[in-house]
MDAnalysis code that builds the backbone (N, CA, C; Angstrom):
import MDAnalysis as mda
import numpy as np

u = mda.Universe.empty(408, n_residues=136, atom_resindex=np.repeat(np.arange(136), 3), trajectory=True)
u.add_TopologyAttr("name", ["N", "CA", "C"] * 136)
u.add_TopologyAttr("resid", np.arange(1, 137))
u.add_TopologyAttr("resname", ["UNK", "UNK", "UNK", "UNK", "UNK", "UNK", "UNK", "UNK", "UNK", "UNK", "UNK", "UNK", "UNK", "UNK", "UNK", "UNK", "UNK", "UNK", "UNK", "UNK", "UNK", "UNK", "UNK", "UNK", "UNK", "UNK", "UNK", "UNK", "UNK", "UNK", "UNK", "UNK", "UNK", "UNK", "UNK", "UNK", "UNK", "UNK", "UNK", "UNK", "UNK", "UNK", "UNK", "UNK", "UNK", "UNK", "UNK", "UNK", "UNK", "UNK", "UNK", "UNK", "UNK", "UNK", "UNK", "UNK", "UNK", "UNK", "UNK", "UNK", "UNK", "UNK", "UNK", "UNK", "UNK", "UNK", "UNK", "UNK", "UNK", "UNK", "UNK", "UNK", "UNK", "UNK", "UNK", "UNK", "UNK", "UNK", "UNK", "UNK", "UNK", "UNK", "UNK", "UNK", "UNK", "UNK", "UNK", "UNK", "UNK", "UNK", "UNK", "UNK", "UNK", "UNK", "UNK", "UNK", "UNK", "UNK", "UNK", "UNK", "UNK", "UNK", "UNK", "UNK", "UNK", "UNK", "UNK", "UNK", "UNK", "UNK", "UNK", "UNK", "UNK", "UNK", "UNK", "UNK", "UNK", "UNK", "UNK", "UNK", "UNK", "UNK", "UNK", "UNK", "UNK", "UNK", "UNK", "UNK", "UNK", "UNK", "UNK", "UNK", "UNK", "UNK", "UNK", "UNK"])
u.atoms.positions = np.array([
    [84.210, 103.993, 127.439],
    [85.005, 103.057, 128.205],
    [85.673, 103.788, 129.374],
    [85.807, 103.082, 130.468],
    [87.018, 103.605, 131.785],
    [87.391, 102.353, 132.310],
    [88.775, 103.012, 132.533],
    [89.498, 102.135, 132.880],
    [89.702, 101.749, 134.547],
    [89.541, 101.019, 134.972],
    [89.440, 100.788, 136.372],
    [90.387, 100.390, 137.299],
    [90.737, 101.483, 138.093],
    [92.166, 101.065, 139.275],
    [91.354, 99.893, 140.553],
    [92.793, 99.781, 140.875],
    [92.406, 98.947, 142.059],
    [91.421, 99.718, 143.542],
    [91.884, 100.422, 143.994],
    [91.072, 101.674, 144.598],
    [89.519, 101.007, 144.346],
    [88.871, 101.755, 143.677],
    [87.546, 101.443, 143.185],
    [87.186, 99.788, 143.594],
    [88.196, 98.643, 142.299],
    [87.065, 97.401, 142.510],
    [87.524, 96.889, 144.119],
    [88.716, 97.866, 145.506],
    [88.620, 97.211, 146.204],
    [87.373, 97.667, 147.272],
    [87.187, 99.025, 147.447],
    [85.744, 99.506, 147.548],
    [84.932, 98.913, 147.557],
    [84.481, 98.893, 145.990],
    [82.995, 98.549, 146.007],
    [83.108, 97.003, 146.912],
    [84.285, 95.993, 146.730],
    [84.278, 94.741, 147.201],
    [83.820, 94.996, 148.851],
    [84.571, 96.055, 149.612],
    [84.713, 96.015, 150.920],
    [83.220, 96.794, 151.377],
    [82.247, 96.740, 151.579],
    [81.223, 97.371, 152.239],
    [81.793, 98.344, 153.862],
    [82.214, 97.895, 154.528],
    [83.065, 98.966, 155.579],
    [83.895, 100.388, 155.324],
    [84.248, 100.192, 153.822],
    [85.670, 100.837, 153.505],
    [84.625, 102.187, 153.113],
    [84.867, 103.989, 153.443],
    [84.619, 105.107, 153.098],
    [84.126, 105.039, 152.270],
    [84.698, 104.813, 151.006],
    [83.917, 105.054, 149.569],
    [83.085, 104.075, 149.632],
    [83.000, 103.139, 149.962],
    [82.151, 102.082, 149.283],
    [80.749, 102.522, 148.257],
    [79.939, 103.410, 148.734],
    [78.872, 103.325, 147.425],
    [79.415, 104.143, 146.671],
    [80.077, 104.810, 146.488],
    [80.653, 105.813, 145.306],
    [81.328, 104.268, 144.635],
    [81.856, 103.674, 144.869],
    [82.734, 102.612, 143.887],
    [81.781, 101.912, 143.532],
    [80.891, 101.351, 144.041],
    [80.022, 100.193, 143.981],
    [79.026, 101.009, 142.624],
    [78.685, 102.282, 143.091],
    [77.685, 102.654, 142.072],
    [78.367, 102.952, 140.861],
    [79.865, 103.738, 140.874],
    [80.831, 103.251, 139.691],
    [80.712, 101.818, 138.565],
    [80.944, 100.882, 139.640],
    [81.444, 99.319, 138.579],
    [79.413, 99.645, 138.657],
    [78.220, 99.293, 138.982],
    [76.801, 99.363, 138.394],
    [76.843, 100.162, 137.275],
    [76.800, 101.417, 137.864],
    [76.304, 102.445, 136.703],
    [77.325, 102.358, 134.975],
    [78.232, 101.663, 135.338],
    [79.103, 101.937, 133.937],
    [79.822, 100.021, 133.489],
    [78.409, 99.565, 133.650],
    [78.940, 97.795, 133.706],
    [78.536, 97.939, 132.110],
    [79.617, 96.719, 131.217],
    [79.848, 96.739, 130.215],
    [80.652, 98.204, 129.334],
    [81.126, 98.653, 130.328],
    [82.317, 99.454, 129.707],
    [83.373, 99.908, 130.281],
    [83.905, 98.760, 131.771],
    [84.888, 98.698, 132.163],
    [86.228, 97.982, 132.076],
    [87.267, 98.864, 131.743],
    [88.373, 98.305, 131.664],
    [89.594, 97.790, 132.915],
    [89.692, 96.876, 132.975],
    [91.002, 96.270, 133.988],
    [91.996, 95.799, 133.332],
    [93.574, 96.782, 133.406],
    [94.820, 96.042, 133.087],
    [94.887, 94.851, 134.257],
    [95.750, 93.888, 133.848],
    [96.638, 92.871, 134.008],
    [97.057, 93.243, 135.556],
    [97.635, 94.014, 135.461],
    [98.359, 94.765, 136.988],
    [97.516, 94.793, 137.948],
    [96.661, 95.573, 137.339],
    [95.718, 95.740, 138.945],
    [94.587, 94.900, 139.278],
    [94.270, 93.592, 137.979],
    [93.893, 92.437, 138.748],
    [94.484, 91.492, 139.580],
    [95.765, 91.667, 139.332],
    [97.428, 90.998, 140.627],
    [96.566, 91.699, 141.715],
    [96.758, 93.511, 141.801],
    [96.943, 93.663, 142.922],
    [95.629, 93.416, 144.095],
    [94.399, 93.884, 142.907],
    [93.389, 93.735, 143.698],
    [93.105, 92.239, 144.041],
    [93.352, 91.378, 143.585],
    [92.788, 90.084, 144.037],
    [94.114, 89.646, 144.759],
    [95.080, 90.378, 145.279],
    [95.444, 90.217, 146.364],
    [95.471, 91.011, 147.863],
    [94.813, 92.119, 147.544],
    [94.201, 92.944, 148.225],
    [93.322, 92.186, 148.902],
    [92.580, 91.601, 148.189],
    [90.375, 91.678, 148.158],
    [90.594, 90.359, 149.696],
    [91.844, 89.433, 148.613],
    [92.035, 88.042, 149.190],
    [92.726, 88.074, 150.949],
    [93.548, 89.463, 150.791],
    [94.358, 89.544, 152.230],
    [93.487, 90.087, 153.287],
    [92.922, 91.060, 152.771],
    [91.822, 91.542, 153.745],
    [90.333, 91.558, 153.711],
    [89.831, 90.858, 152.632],
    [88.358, 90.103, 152.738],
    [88.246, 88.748, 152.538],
    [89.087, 88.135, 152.324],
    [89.239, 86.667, 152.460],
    [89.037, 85.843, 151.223],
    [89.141, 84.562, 150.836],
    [88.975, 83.653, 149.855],
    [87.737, 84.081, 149.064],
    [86.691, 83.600, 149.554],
    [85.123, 83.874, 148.962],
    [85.368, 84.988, 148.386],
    [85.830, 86.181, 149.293],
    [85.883, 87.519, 148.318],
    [86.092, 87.856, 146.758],
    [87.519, 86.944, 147.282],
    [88.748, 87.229, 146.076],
    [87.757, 86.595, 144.685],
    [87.399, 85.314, 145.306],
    [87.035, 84.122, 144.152],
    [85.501, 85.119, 143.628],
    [84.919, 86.167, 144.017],
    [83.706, 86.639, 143.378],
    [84.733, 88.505, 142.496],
    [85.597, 88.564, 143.141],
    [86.491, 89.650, 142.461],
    [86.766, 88.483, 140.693],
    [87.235, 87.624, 141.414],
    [88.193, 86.654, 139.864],
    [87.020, 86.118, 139.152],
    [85.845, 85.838, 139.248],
    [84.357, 85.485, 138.922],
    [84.242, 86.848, 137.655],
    [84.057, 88.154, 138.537],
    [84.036, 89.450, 137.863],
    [84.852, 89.487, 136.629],
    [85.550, 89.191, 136.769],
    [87.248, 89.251, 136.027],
    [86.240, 88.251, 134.598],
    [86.842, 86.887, 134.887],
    [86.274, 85.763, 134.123],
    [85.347, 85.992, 133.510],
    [83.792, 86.745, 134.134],
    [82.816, 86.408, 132.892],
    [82.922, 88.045, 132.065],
    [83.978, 88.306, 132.390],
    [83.933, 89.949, 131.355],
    [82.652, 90.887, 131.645],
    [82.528, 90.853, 133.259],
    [82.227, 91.986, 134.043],
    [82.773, 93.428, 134.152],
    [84.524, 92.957, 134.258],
    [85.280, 93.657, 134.176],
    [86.131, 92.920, 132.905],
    [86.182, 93.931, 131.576],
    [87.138, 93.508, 130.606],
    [88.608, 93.559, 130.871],
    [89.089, 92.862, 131.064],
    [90.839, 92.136, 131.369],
    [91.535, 92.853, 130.123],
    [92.909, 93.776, 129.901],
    [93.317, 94.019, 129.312],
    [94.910, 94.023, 129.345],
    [95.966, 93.135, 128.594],
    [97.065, 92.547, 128.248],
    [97.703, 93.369, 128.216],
    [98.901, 93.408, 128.620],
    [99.532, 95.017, 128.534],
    [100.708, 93.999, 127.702],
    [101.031, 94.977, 126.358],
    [101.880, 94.002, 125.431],
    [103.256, 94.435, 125.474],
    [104.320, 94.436, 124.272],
    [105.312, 95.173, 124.525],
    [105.843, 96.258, 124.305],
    [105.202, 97.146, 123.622],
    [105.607, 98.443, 123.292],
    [104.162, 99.003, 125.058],
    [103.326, 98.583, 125.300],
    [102.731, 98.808, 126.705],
    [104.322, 98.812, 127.812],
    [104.733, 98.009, 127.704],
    [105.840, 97.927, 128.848],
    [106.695, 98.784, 128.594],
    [107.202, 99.126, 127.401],
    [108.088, 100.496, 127.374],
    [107.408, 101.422, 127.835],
    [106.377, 101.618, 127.556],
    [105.776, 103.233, 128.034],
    [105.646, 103.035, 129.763],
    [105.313, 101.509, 130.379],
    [105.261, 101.516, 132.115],
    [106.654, 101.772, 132.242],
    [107.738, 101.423, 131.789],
    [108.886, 102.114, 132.314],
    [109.089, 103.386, 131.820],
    [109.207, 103.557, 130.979],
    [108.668, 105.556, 130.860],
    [108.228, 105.954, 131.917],
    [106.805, 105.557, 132.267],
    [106.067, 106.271, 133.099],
    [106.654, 106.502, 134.439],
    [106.921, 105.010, 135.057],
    [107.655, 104.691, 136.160],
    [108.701, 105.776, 136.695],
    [109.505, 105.691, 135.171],
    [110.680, 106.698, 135.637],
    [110.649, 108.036, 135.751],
    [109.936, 108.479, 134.337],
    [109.492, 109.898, 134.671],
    [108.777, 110.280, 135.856],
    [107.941, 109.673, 136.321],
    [106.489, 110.072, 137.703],
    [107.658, 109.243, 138.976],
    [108.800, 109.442, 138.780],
    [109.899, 108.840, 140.284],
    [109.094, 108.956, 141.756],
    [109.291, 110.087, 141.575],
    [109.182, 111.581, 142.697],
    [107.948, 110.935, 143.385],
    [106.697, 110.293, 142.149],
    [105.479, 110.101, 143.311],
    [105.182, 108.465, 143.280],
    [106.548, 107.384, 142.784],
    [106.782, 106.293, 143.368],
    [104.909, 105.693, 142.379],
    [105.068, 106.327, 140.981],
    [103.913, 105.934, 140.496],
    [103.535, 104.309, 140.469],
    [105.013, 103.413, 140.087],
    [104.641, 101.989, 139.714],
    [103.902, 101.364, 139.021],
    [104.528, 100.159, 138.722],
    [103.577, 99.734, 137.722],
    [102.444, 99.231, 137.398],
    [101.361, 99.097, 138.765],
    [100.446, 99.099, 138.593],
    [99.382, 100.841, 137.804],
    [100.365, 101.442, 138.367],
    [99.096, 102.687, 138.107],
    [99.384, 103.380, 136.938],
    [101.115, 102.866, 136.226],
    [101.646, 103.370, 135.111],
    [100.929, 102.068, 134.306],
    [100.420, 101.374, 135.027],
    [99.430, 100.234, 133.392],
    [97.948, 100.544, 133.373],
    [97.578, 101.986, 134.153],
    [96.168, 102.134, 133.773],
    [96.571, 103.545, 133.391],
    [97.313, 104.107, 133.254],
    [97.809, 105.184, 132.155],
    [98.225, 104.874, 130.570],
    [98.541, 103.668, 130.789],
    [99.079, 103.094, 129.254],
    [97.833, 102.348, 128.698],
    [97.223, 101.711, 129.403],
    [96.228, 101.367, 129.032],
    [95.083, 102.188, 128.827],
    [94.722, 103.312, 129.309],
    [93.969, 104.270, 128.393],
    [94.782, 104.922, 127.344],
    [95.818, 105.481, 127.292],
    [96.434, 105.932, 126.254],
    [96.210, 105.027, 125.359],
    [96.368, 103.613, 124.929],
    [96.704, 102.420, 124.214],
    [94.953, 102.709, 123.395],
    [93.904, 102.433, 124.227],
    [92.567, 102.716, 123.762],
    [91.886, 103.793, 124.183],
    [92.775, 104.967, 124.264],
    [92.209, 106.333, 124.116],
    [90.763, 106.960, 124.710],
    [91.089, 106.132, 126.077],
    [90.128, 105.926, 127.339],
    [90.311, 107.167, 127.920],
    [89.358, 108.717, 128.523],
    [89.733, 109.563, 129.062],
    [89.498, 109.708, 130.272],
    [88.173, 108.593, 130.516],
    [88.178, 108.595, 132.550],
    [88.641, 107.235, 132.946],
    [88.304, 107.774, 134.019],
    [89.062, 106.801, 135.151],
    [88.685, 106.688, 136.130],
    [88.774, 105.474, 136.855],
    [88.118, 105.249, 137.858],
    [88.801, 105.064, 138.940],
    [89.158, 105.480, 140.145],
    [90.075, 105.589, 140.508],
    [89.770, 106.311, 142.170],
    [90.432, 105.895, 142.993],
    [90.575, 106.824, 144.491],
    [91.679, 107.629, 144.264],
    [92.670, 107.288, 143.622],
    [94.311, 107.909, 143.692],
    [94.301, 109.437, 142.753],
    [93.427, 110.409, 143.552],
    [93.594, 111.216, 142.421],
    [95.091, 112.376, 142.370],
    [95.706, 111.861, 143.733],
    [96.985, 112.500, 143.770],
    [97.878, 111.997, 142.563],
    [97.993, 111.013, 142.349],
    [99.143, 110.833, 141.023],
    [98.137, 110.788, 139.728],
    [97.378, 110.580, 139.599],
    [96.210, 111.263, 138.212],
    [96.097, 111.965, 138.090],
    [95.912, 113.554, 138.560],
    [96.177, 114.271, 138.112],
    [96.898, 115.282, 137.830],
    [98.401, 114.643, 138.465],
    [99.420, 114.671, 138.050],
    [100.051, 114.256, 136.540],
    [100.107, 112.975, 136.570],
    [100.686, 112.367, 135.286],
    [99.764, 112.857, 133.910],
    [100.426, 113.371, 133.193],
    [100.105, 113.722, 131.812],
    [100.247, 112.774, 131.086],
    [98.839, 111.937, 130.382],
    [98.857, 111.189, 129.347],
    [99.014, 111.584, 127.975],
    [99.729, 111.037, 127.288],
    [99.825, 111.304, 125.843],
    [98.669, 111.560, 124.750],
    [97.393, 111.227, 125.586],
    [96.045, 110.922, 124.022],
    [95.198, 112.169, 124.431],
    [95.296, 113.042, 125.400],
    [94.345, 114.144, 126.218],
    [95.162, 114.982, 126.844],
    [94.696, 115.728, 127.512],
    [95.627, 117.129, 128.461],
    [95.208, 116.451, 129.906],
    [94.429, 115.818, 130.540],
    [94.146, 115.148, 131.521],
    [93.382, 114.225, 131.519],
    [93.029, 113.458, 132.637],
    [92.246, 112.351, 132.747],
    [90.794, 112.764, 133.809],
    [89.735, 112.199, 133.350],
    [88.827, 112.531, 133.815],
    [88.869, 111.605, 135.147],
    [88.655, 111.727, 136.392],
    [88.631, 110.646, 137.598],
    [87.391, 110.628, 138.177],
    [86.889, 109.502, 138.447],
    [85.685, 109.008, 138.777],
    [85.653, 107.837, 140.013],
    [85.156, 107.869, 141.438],
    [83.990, 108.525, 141.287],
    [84.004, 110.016, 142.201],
])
């Protein structure tokens, strides 16, 4: 399993954007074992929607829906640890989108990641490993 930041599914969405085939061949090469918290389907399908428009968003939320990308609930002992995270990682303004794909691999003991942000990944020390693997 990996867990998937916004970074990546806004990539592969945007064909213009640098990474684009590194993300795109990401969500292909590893379909049916991607994870998306709660958080960063907010952010990306308001991302996808602000700067690729409606159609975009609605084939991002399509993804979402038929469990392309598996949707994952961040519960309540999840929210103690995003404010943990939050507070401890201050300094690099982690938030709670990127402290719910840290909790959410910790939670299912997920060790990569998918991700552009490798400045605060490999930084933050998860609780289930000594680091996180980042991909792509």
């Amino acid at each position: 399993m990996i867990v998937v930041d916004t970074g990546v599914v806004f990539g592969a969405a945007d064909r213009d954007d640098p990474d684009h085939a590194g993300c795109a061949a990401v969500l292909t090469e590893h379909a049916g074992e991607l994870v998306i918290p709660t958080p960063v389907i907010v952010e990306t399908s308001w991302l996808v929607a602000d700067r690729l428009g409606a159609a975009a968003e609605v084939g991002f939320l399509q993804s979402v829906n038929s469990g392309e990308l598996r949707r994952v609930d961040l519960d309540a002992t999840d929210w103690d640890r995003v404010v943990e995270l939050v507070e401890r990682y201050a300094d690099l303004n982690l938030g709670l989108v990127d402290a719910s794909v840290v909790t959410v691999a910790e939670r299912l003991r997920i060790v990569t990641l998918a991700t552009l942000n490798h400045r605060d990944f490999t930084v933050v020390r998860p609780g289930h490993c000594d680091s996180f693997e980042l991909i792509p």
